[in-house]
N, C-alpha and C positions, 0 to 999 in steps of 0.2 A: 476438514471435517465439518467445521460448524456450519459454512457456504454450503456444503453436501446436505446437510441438513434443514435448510434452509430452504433448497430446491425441493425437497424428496426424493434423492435419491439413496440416502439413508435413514432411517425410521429412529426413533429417540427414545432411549429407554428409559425413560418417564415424560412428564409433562408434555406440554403442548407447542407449536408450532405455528405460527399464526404470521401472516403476510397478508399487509392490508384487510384484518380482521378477520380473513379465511382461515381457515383450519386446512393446512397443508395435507395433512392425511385424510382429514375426514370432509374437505370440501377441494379435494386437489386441481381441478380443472377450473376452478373460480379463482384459486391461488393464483394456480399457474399464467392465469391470464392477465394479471399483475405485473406479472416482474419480466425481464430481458435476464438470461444466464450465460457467462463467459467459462468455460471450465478451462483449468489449466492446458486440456489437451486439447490441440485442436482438431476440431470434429465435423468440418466441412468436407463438403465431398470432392476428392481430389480432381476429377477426371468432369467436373462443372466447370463454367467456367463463374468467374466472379459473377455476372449478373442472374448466373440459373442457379445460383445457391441461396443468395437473396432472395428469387422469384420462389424458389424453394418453403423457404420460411415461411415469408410472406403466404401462402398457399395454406401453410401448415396452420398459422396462426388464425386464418381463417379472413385473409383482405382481402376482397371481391376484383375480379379482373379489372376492371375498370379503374382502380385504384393504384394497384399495386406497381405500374410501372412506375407511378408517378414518383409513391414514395423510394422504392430502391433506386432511383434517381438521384433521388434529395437526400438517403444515406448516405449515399456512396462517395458524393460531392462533400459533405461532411466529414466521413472520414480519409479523403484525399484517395479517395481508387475510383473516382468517374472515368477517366485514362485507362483504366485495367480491367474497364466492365466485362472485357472480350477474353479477356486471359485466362487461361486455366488455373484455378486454384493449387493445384500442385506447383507449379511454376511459379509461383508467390514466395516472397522471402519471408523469413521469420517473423519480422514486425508487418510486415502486409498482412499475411495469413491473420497475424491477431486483430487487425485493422478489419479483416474481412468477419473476423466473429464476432465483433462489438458490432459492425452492421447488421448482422442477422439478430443480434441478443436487441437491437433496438428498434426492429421492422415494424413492431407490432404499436408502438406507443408506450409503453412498458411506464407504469407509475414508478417503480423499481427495480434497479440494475443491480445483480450480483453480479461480483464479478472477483472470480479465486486465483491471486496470483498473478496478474495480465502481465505483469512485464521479467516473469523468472525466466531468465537465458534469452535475454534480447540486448543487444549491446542500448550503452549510455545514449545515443543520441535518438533511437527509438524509444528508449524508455521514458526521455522527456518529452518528444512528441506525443505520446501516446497519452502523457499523464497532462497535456494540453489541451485533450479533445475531451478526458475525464471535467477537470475545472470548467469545461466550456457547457459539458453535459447539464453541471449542478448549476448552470446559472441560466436564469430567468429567458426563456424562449430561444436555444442555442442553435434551432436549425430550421431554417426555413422562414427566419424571421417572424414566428411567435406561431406559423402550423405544422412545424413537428414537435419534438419533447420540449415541453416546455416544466424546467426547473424538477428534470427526472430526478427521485434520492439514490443516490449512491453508495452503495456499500462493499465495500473491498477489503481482501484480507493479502496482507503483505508481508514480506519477511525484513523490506525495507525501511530504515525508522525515517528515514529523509522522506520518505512519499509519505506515512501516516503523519508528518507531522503537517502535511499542504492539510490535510482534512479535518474538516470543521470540528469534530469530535471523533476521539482516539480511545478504542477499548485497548487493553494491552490483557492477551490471554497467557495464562499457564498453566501445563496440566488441565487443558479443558474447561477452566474456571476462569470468568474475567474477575481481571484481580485491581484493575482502574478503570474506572472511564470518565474523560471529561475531555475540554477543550485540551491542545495541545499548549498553549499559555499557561492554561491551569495547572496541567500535571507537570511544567518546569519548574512554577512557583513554590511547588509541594515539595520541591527535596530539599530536603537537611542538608546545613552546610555548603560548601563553596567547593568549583569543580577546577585544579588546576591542571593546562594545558603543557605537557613536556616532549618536547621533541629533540633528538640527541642521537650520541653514540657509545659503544655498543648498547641494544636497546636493552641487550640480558642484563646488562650492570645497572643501569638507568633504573630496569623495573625490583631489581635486589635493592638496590639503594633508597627507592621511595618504602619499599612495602616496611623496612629496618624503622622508618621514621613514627615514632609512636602517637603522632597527631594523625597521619596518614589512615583512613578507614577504607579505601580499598584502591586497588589499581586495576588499570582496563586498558588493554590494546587499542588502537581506534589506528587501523593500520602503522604508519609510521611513528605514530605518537602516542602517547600513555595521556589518559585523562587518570587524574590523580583526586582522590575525594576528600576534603578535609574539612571538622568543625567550623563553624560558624567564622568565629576570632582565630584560628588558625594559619588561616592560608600566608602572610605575609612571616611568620616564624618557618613554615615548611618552606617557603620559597628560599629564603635564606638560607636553611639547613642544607638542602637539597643541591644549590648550585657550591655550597663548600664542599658537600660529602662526594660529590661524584668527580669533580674535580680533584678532589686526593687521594680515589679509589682509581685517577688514569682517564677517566670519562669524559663527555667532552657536552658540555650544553647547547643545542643550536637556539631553542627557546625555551622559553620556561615564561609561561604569564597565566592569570587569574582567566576565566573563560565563562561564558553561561554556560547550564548542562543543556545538553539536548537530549533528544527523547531513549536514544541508548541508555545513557545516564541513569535516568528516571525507573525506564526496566529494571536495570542494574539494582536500585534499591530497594525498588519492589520485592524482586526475588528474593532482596535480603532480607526482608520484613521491616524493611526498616519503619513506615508508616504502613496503616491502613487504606484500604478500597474507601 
């Protein structure tokens, strides 16, 4: 919603909207010619092929003939589809198709990139590729060797905490309201307490056993293992407790150690109120 809003494609029921000092509503065509947008769905046209949907863009955004092959050249090479200029966009795999819409969202020179969600339902090894071409974006002259975007801002909204934490500064929303923003250094440094790492067997007894322990302030799945949150001077009485009690409740400990939190973590307390924005 907020990327939607950002765009104009949803209107705001109060205050204002402003990208690169435009007024989204009220000066939308000067906004617009700001930013590159990636929407969750993809919305190239199937039956183009890779280079007529670029040439598309390109058109729309207003780059004069003369120009435009040049640049959807120098995209394409960038996001690794000069090979597939000729291919029909239907016939693109999941991570190409989105490779093919970060081309078109950056035809134009775009000051700034929205971009909502780019890697939901793309397997792990597109998703780091993808988030290679992003870092390459945010750094100082990344295509064409200092003539095409140079040091675009990037703004992306993710469901991933591994990917917010690569970026430079991390809003963290709820209910519509951001409720942190700062470097991703900063908002680890902010939480209370100490975050321990438990991996084990059965996990149901592992997580009955930590939450019993009354230094213990919260428990969190993190797939196969529980991060375990505890006071400050805590953590080395809970460790101890922890590998007696589930061992005489049958349990079996494969690790058990102290950890930094990471940016789950930090959510996790947020929601809890534990500090303030």
């Amino acid at each position: 919603t907020a990327i939607r809003l950002l765009v104009g494609a949803l209107k705001a029921d109060s205050g204002e909207v402003n990208i690169c000092g435009y007024d989204i509503n009220r000066q939308t065509e000067d906004a617009r010619s700001q930013f590159g947008y990636l929407s969750q769905r993809f919305s190239m046209y199937e039956d183009l092929t890779v280079l007529e949907n670029i040439r598309f863009f390109a058109e729309v955004r207003g780059l004069k003939s003369d120009e435009w092959l040049a640049r959807c050249n120098e995209i394409l090479e960038f996001v690794g589809l000069d090979r597939f200029a000729d291919r029909l966009a239907g016939q693109l795999s999941g991570g190409m198709k989105q490779k093919l819409g970060l081309a078109s969202a950056l035809v134009a020179r775009p000051r700034v990139l929205l971009l909502d969600e780019p890697t939901t339902g793309v397997d792990p090894v597109t998703r780091q590729d993808f988030w290679q071409l992003i870092i390459r974006l945010a750094s100082p002259s990344p295509i064409g060797g200092g003539d095409g975007v140079e040091g675009v801002s990037v703004i992306i909204s993710t469901p991933y905490m591994d990917e917010a934490s690569g970026c430079h500064r991390v809003g963290f929303m709820k209910n519509g309201k951001i409720i942190a923003e700062d470097t991703p250094s900063n908002l680890r440094a902010r939480l209370n307490g100490r975050v321990l790492e438990l991996r084990g067997s059965p996990i149901n007894l592992l997580r009955h056993v930590a939450h019993k322990d009354v230094d213990v302030e919260d428990v969190q799945a993190f797939g196969d293992r529980l991060h375990i949150r505890v006071g400050e001077n805590k953590a080395q009485g809970v460790l101890s407790r922890l590998k007696s009690e589930i061992g005489s409740e049958g349990g079996q400990v494969d690790e058990l150690r102290i950890v930094n939190p990471v940016l789950e973590d930090v959510f996790i307390a947020l929601s809890d109120h534990e500090y303030s924005a």
